[in-house]
C-alpha positions as CSV (number, residue, x, y, z in Angstrom):
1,X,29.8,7.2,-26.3
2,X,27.1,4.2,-25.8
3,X,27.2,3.9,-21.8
4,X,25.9,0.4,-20.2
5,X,25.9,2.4,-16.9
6,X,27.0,5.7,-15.1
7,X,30.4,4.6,-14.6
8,X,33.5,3.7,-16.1
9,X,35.9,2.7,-14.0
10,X,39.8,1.7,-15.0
11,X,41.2,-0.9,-12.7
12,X,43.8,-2.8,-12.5
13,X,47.3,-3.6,-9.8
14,X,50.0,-0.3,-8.6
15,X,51.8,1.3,-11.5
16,X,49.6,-0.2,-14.0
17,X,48.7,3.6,-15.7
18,X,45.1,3.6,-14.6
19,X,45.5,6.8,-13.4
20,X,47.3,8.5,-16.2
21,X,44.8,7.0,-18.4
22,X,41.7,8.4,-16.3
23,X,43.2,12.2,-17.4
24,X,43.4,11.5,-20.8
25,X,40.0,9.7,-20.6
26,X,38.6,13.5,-18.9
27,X,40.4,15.5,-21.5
28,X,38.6,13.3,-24.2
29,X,34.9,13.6,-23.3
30,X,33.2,16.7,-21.4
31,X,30.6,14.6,-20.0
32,X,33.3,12.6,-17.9
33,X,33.5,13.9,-14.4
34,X,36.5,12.6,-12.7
35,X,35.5,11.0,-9.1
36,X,39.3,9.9,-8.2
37,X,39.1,6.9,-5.4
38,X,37.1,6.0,-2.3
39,X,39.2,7.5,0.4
40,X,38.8,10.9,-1.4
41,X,34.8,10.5,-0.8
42,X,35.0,8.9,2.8
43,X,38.7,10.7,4.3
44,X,37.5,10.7,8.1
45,X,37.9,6.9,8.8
46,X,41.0,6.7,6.3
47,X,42.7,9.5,8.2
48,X,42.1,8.0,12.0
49,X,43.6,4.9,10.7
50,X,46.9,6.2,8.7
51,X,47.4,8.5,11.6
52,X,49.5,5.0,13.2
53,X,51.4,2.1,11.7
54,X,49.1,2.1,8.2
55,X,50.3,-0.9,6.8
56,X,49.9,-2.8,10.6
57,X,46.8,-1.8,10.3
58,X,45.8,-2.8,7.1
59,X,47.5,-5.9,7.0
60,X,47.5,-7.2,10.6
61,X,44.7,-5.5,12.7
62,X,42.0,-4.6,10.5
63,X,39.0,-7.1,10.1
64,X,38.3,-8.6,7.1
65,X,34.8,-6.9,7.6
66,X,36.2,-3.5,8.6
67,X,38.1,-3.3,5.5
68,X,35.7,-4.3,2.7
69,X,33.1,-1.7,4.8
70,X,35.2,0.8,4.9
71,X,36.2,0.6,0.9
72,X,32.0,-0.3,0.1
73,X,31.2,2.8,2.1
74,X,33.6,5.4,0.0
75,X,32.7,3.5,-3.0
76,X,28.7,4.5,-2.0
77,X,29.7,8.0,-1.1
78,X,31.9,8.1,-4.4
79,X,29.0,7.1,-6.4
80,X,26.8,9.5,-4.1
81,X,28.7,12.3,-5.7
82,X,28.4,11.6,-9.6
83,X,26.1,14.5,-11.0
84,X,23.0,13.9,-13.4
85,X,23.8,13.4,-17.4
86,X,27.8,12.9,-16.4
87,X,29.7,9.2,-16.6
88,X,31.5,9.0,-13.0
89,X,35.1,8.0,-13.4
90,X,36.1,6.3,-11.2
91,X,39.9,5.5,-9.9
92,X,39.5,1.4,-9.0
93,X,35.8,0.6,-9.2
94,X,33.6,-1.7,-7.4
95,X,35.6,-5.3,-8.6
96,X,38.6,-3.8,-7.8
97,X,37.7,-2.8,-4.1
98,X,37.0,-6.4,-3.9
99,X,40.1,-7.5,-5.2
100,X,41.8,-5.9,-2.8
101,X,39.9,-6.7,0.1
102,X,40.1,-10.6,-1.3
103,X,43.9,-9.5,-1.4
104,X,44.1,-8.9,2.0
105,X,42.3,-11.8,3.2
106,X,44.3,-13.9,1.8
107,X,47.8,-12.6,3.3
108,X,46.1,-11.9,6.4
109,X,43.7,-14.6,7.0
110,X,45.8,-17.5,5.1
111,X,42.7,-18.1,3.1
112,X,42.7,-19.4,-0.6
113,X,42.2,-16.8,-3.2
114,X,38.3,-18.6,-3.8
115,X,38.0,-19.0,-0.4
116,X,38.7,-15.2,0.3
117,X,36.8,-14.1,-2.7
118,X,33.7,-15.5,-1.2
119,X,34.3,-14.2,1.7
120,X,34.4,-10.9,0.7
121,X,31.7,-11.1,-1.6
122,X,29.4,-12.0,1.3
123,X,30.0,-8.9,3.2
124,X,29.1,-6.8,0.3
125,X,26.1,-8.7,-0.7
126,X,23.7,-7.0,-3.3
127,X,26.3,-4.1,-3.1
128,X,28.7,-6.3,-5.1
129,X,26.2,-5.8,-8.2
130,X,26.1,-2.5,-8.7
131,X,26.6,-1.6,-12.6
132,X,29.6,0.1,-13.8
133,X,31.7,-0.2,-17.3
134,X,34.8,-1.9,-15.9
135,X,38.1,-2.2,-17.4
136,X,41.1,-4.4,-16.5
137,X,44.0,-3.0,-17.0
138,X,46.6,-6.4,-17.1
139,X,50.2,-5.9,-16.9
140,X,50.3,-9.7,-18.2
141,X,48.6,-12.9,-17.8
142,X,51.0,-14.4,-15.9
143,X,50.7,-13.6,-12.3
144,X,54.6,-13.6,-11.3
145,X,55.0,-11.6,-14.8
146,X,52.9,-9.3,-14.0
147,X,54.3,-8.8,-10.5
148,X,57.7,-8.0,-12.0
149,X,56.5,-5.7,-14.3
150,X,54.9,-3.0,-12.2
151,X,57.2,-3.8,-9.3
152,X,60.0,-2.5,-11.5
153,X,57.9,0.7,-11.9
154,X,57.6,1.6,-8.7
155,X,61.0,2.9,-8.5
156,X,61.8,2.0,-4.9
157,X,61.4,-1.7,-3.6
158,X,58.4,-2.9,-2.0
159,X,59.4,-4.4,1.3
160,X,58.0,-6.1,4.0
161,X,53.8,-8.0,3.7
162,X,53.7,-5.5,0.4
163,X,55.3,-8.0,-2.7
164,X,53.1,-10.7,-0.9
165,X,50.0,-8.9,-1.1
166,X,51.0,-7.3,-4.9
167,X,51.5,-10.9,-6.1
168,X,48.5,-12.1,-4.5
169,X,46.6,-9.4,-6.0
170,X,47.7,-10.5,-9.6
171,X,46.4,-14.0,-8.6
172,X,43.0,-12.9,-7.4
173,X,42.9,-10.4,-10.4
174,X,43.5,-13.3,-13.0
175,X,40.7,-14.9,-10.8
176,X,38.4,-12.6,-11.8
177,X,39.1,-12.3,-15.2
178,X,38.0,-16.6,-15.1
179,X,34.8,-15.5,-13.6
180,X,33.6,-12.3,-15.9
181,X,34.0,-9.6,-13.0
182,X,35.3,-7.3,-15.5
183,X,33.3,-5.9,-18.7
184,X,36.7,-5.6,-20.5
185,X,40.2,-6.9,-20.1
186,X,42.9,-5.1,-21.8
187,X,46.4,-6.8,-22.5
188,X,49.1,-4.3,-21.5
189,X,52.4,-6.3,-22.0
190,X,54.8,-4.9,-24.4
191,X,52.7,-2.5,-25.9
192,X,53.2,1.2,-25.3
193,X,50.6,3.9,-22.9
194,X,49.3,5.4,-26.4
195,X,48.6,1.9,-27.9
196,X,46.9,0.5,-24.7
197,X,45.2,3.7,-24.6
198,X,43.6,3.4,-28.0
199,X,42.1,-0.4,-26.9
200,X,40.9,1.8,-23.8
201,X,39.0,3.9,-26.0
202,X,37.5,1.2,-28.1
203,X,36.3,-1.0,-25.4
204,X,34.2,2.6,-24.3
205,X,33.1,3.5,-28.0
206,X,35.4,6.3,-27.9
207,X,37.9,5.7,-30.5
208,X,36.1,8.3,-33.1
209,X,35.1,10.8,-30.5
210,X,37.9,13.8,-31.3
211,X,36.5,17.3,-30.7
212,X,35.3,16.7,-26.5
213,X,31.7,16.1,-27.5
214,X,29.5,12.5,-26.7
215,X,28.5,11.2,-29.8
């Protein structure tokens, strides 16, 4: 594998397979080391806040500010913990954190998707440049599409702020895609986990790796 940095990170709305793709990515390639997501880095401020209403928090009393911090922070200590010589993997990378922070703004704050975007991206600052191979993992191009899509995998329904904040996800998603956020974006519509998995590999130079070693 030809790495542009010391991350690849898959991103991309719930239920879209980033994380079953993530395993097959570590099974591939020994010099992978799995770094799951933020909250797993950073736990102590994730646990005081889930210990109440989560969602009331994250949706109604949170700060636009205290939000992106807290994700920026456990994307730092994420980062923090990638070893020399290994490629960090990382579960929703740096544009993604922003996305959903943008997300949130948006349902919370009544924003427009640019207006919350630049929001966000002034409260990360130079932090919003760090490098990382990052790859979009698009349910469809069409926002309400894509909404029904992975809605319909989650099983249960979503209720309450949640389809709100999904949909507008998809919308700042697609917004970045516009604006180059992503180094790749691979089209997951109608094709099946081992043929999207494939593209996966060929965006990273990994389709002709077989035996676990970098090439």
């Amino acid at each position: 594998m030809t790495r542009a940095s010391d991350f690849v990170s898959l991103n991309g709305p719930d239920d879209v397979g980033k994380t079953t793709h993530l395993v097959r990515l570590a099974d591939r390639w020994n010099a992978f080391q799995p770094l799951g997501a933020v909250h797993e880095h950073d736990p102590e401020p994730w646990a005081r806040v889930a210990t109440g209403d989560y969602a009331r928090w994250w949706f109604e009393t949170s700060t636009t500010v205290e939000l992106t911090e807290m994700l920026l922070a456990g994307h730092a200590k994420r980062a923090a913990a990638r070893k020399t010589g290994r490629t960090g993997l990382l579960d929703r990378g740096l544009p993604m954190l922003l996305a959903v922070a943008a997300a949130t703004c948006v349902v919370k704050d009544r924003l427009t998707v640019g207006e919350a975007f630049r929001t966000v991206t002034g409260i990360a600052g130079s932090r919003a440049a760090t490098p990382e191979t990052s790859i979009l993992l698009l349910p469809s191009s069409d926002a309400e599409r894509s909404y029904a899509i992975t809605s319909a995998r989650e099983g249960r329904p979503w209720t309450g702020i949640y389809p709100e904040y999904q949909k507008t996800l998809h919308a700042v998603l697609l917004h970045q895609v516009d604006h180059g956020a992503f180094t790749a974006v691979v089209d997951c519509e109608d094709r099946s986990l081992d043929v999207v998995h494939s593209d996966v590999l060929d965006r990273l130079g990994l389709s002709r790796l077989t035996d676990g070693s970098p090439r």
